[in-house]
C-alpha positions as CSV (number, residue, x, y, z in Angstrom):
1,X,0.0,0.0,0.0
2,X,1.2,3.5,-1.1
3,X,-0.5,6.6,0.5
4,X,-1.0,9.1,-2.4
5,X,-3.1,11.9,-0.7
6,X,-3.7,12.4,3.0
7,X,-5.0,14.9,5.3
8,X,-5.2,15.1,9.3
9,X,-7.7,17.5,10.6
10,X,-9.0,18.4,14.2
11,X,-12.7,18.3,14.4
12,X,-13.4,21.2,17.2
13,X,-16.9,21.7,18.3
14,X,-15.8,23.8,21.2
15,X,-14.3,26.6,18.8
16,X,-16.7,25.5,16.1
17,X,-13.9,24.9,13.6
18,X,-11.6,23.2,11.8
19,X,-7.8,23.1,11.8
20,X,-5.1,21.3,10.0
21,X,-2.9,18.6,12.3
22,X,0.5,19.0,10.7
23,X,1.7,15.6,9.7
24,X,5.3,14.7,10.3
25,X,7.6,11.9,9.2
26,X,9.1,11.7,12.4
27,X,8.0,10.2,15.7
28,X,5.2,8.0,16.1
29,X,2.4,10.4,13.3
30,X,3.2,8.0,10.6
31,X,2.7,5.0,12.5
32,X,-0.5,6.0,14.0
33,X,-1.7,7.2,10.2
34,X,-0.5,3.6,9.1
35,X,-2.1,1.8,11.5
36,X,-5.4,3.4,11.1
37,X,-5.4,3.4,7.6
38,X,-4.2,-0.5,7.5
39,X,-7.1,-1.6,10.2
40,X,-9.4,0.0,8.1
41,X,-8.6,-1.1,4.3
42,X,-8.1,-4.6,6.2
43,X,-12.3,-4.5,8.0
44,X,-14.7,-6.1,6.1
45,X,-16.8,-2.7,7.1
46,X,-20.6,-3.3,8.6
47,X,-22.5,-2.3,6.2
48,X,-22.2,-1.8,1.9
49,X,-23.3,1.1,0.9
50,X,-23.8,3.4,-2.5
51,X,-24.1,7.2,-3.2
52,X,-27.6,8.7,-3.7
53,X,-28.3,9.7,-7.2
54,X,-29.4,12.8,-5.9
55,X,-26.9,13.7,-4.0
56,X,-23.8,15.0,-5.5
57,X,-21.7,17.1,-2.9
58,X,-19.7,14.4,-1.1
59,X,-18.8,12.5,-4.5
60,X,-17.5,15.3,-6.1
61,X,-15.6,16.0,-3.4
62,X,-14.1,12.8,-3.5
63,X,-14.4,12.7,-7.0
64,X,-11.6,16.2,-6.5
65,X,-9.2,14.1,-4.4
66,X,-9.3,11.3,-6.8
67,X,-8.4,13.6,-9.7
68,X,-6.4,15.5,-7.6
69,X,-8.5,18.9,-8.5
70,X,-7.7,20.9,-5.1
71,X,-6.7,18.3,-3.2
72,X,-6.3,20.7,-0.2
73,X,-9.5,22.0,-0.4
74,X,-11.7,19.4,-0.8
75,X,-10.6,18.2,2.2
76,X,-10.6,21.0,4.2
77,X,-14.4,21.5,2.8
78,X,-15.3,17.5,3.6
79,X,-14.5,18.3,7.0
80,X,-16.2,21.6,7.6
81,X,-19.5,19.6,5.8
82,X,-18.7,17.0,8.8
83,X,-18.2,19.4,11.6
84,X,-21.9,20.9,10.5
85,X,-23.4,17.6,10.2
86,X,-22.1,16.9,13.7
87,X,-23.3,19.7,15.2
88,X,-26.9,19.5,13.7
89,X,-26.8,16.0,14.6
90,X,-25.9,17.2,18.4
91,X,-28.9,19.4,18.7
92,X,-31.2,16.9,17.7
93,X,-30.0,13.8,20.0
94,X,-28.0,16.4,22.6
95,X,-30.3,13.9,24.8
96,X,-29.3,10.9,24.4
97,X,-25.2,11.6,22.9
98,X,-22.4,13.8,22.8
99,X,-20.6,14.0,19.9
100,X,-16.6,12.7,20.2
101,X,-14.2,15.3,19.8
102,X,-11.6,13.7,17.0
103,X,-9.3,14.0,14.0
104,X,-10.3,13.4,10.5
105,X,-8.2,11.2,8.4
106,X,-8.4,12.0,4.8
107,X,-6.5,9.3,2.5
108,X,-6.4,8.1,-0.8
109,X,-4.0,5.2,-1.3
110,X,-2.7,2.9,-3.8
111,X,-3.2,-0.6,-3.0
112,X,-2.2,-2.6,-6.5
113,X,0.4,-1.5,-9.5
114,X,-3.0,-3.1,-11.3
115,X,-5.1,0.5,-11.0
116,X,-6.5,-0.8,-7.6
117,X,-6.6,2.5,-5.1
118,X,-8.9,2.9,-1.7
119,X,-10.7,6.3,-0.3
120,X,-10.5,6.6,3.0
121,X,-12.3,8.6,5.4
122,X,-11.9,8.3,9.2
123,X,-13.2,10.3,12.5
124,X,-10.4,8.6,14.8
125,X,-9.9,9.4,18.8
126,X,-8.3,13.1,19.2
127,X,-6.7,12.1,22.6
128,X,-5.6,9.0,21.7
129,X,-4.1,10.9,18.7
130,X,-2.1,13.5,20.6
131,X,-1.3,10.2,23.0
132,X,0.3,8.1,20.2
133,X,2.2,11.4,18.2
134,X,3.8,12.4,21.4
135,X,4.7,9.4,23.0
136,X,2.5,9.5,25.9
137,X,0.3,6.8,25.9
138,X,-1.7,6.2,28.4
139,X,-5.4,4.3,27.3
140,X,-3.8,1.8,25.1
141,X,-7.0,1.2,23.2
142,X,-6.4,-1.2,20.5
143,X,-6.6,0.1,16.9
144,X,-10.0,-0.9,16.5
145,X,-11.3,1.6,19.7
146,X,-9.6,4.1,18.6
147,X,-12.0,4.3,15.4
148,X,-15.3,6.1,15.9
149,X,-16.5,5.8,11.8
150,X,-15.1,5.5,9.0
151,X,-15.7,5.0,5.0
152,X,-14.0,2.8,2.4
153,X,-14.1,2.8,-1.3
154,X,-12.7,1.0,-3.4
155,X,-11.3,2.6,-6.9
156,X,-10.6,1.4,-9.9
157,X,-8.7,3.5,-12.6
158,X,-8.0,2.1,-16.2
159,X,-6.5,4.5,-18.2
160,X,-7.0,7.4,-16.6
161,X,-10.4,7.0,-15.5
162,X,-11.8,5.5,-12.4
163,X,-14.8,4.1,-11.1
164,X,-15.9,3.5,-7.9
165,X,-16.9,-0.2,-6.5
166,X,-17.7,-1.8,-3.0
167,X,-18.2,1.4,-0.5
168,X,-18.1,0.0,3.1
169,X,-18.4,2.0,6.4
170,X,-17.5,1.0,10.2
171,X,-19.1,2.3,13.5
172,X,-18.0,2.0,17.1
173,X,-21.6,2.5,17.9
174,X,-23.8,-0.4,18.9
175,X,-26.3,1.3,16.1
176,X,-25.1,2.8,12.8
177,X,-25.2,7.4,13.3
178,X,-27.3,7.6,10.5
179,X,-25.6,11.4,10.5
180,X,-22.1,9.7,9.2
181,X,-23.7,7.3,6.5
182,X,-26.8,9.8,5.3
183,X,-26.2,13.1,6.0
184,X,-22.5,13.6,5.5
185,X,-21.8,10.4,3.3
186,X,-24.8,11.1,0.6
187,X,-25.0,7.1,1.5
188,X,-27.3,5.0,1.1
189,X,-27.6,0.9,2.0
190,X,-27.0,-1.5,-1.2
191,X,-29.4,-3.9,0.1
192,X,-32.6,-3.3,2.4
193,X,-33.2,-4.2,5.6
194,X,-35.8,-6.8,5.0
195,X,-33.1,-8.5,2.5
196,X,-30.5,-8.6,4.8
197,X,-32.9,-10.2,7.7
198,X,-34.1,-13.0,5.1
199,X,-30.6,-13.4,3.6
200,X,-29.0,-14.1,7.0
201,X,-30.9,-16.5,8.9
202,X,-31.3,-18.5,5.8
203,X,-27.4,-18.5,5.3
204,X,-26.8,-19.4,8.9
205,X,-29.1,-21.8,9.0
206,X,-28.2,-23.5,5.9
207,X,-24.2,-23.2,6.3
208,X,-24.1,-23.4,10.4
209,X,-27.1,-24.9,11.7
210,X,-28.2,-27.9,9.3
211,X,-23.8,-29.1,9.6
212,X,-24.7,-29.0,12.9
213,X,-27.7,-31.4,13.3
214,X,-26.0,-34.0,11.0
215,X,-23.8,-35.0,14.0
216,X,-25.3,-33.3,17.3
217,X,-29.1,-33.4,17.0
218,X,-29.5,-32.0,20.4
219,X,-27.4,-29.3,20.3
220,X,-28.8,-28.1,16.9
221,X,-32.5,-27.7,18.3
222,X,-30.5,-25.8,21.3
223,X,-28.9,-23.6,18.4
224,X,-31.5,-23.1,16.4
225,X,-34.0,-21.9,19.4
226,X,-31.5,-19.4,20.4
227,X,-30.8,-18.3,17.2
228,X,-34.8,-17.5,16.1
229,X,-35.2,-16.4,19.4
230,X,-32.4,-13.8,18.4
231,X,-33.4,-13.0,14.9
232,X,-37.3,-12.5,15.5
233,X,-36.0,-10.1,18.3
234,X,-36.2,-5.9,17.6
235,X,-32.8,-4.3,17.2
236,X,-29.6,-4.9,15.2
237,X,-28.6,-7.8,14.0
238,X,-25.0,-8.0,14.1
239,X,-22.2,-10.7,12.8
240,X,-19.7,-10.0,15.5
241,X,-22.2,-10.4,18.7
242,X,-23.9,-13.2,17.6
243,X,-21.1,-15.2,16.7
244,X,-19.2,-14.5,19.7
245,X,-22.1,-13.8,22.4
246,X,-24.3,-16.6,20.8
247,X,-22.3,-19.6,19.1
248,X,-19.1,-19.5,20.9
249,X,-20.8,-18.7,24.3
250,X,-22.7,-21.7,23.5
251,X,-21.8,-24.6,25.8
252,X,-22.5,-28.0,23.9
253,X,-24.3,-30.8,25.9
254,X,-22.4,-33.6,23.4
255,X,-18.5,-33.9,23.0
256,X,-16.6,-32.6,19.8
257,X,-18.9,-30.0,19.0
258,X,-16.2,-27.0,18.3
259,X,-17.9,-23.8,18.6
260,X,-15.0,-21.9,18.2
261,X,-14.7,-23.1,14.5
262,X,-18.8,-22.8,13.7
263,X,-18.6,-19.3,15.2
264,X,-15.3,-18.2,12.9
265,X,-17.4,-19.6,9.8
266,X,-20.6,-17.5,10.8
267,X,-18.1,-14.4,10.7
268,X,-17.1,-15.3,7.0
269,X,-20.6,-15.9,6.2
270,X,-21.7,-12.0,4.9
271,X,-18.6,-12.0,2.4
272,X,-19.0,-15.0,0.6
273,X,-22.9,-14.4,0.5
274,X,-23.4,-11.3,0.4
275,X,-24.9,-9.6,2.9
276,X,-24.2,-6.8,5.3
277,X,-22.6,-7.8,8.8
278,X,-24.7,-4.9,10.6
279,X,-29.0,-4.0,9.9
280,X,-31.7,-3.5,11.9
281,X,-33.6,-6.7,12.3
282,X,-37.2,-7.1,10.7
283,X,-38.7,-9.8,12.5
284,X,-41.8,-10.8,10.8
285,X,-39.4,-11.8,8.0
286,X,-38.1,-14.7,9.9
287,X,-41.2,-17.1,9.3
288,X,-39.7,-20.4,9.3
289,X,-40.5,-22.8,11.6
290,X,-38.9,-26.0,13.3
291,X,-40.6,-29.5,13.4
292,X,-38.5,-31.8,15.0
293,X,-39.7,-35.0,16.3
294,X,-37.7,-36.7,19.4
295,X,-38.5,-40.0,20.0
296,X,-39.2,-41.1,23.1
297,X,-41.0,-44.9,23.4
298,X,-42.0,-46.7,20.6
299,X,-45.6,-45.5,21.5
300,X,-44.9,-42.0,21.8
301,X,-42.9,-38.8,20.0
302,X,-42.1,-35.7,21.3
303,X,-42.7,-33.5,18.9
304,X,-41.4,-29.7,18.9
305,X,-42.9,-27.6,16.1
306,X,-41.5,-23.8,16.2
307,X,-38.9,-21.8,18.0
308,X,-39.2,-22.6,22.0
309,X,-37.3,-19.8,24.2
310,X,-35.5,-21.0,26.8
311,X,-36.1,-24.6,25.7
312,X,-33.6,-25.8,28.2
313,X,-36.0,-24.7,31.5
314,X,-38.9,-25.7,29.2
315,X,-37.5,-29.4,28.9
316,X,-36.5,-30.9,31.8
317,X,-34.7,-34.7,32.4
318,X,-35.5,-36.7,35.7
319,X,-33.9,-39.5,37.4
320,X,-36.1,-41.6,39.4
321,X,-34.9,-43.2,42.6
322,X,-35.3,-46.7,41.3
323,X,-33.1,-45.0,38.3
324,X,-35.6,-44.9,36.1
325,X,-35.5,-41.7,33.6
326,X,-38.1,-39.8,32.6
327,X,-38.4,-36.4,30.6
328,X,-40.3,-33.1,32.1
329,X,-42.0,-30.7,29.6
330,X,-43.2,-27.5,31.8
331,X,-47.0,-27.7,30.6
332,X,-50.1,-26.1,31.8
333,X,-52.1,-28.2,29.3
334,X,-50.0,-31.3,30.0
335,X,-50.2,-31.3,33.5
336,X,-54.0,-31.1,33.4
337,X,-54.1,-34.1,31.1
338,X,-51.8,-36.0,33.3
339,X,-54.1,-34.9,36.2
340,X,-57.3,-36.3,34.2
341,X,-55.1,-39.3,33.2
342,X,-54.2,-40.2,37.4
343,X,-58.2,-39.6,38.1
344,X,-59.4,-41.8,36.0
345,X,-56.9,-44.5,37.2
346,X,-58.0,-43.9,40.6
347,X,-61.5,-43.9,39.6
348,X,-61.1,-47.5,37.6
349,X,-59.7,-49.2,41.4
């Protein structure tokens, strides 16, 4: 990778302006720069996006930077758009957030000798910044942290002329600011929520899930309750939680069941199949349903037919004291039957 173009500018909302960080070769500026720029060509990015059609202010200020037109000044201008957005943004959520003072990181880089070249724009950490350029480090947040957004591009020139194809962002925030993507961007998704939801559950199902059940029936209808039970719920779906909070938290009941490796192929999951690795969740597009039948005498079949939450307290096993073993469904309705069934046994002596 060879940085072509970049920029480092404080973002001040106390002054209400923007100034120019000088960049210097020596020291520990490059570094910092480097890493940043590496973790983020390197992230998959949450979301894909594309520009609006309408929209046209934030391209061609790219579009200057690319061509080098006024390399200077389209940067300086992309940050005073993002110190305004920020600010509008403030007032309307001054609520609920306060908007991170930080630097903005203005790159475009080659990454191939084949035409291949990245766009890069990043709100990073201001006091992690001064931190790292001056030696005294004291938070030692890893790269990642140190990242409040960002936006990738990649750019393909042929002759002279370039196009632009996947666009990716990246949020520290458990929710996407729709400030970064909408308002300051001119962003807008690639594929909607509703597509995303169905796209999924039926990859994670089909690729994580169904592998699962050839070998570990048990643990599969475990899986598959908790991950329903995740997907029909309101709020973001995202890659990273429920692969680590749900798969490899998981604690199989049966041996060699590796969740580790299950959870590492739910991560590569949204590349190979295209879809994004942060949305909000629409529920009522998760309509499938599980019918799994557990045999349990050669007279009688437990039979489960959709999602059960918290199947584990719903489905009990009991040891009798003569060792016989018996299974406990928590059932109003079965209990009552059972009561009718004791009744009438009584009633026959």
């Amino acid at each position: 990778m060879e940085i072509e173009y970049l920029k480092l500018i404080k973002i001040d909302h106390d002054n209400n302006n923007v100034a120019e960080e000088p960049l210097n070769e020596e020291g520990n500026v490059r570094d910092y720069v480097m890493d940043i720029i590496g973790q983020i060509t390197d992230n998959a990015g949450d979301r894909r996006f594309v520009f609006k059609e309408t929209e046209m202010t934030m391209r061609n200020m790219i579009d200057g930077i690319i061509n080098d037109r006024d390399r200077e000044g389209k940067a300086m201008s992309i940050a005073q758009r993002l110190l305004q957005k920020e600010n509008d943004a403030q007032q309307r959520y001054h609520n609920i957030t306060e908007i991170q003072k930080g630097i903005l990181l203005v790159a475009y880089c080659m990454m191939t000798d084949g035409g291949e070249y990245k766009m890069v724009i990043c709100k990073a950490d201001y006091t992690e910044f001064i931190e790292e350029t001056t030696g005294e480090k004291k938070n030692g947040l890893p790269t990642k942290k140190k990242i409040f957004k960002s936006f990738a591009a990649n750019i393909n020139v042929n002759a002279g002329v370039y196009d632009i194809g996947d666009i990716v962002t990246y949020d520290v925030n458990a929710k996407q600011s729709k400030y970064w993507y909408d308002e300051f961007l001119d962003l807008k998704a690639l594929r909607n929520d509703e597509e995303n939801t169905e796209n999924a559950f039926n990859y994670i199902n089909s690729k994580i899930l169904i592998p699962i059940r050839k070998d570990y029936k048990s643990d599969y209808l475990l899986l598959w309750n908790l991950t329903v039970g995740y997907m029909r719920s309101e709020g973001e779906f995202d890659m990273d939680h429920y692969a680590d909070s749900i798969l490899a938290a998981y604690h199989p009941q049966q041996e060699g069941l590796d969740m580790n490796t299950w959870a590492t192929k739910a991560k590569e999951l949204p590349n190979k199949y295209k879809f994004d690795r942060r949305f909000q969740k629409v529920p009522k597009k998760i309509k499938a349903k599980l019918k799994t039948e557990i045999k349990l005498t050669n007279d009688i079949d437990l039979v489960i037919k959709d999602n059960v939450p918290a199947i584990e307290r719903t489905i009990l096993k009991h040891l009798g004291d003569d060792g016989t073993k018996y299974i406990m469904v928590r059932s109003e309705e079965g209990y009552k039957y059972a009561e009718r069934l004791e009744n009438h046994d009584e009633n026959q002596e």
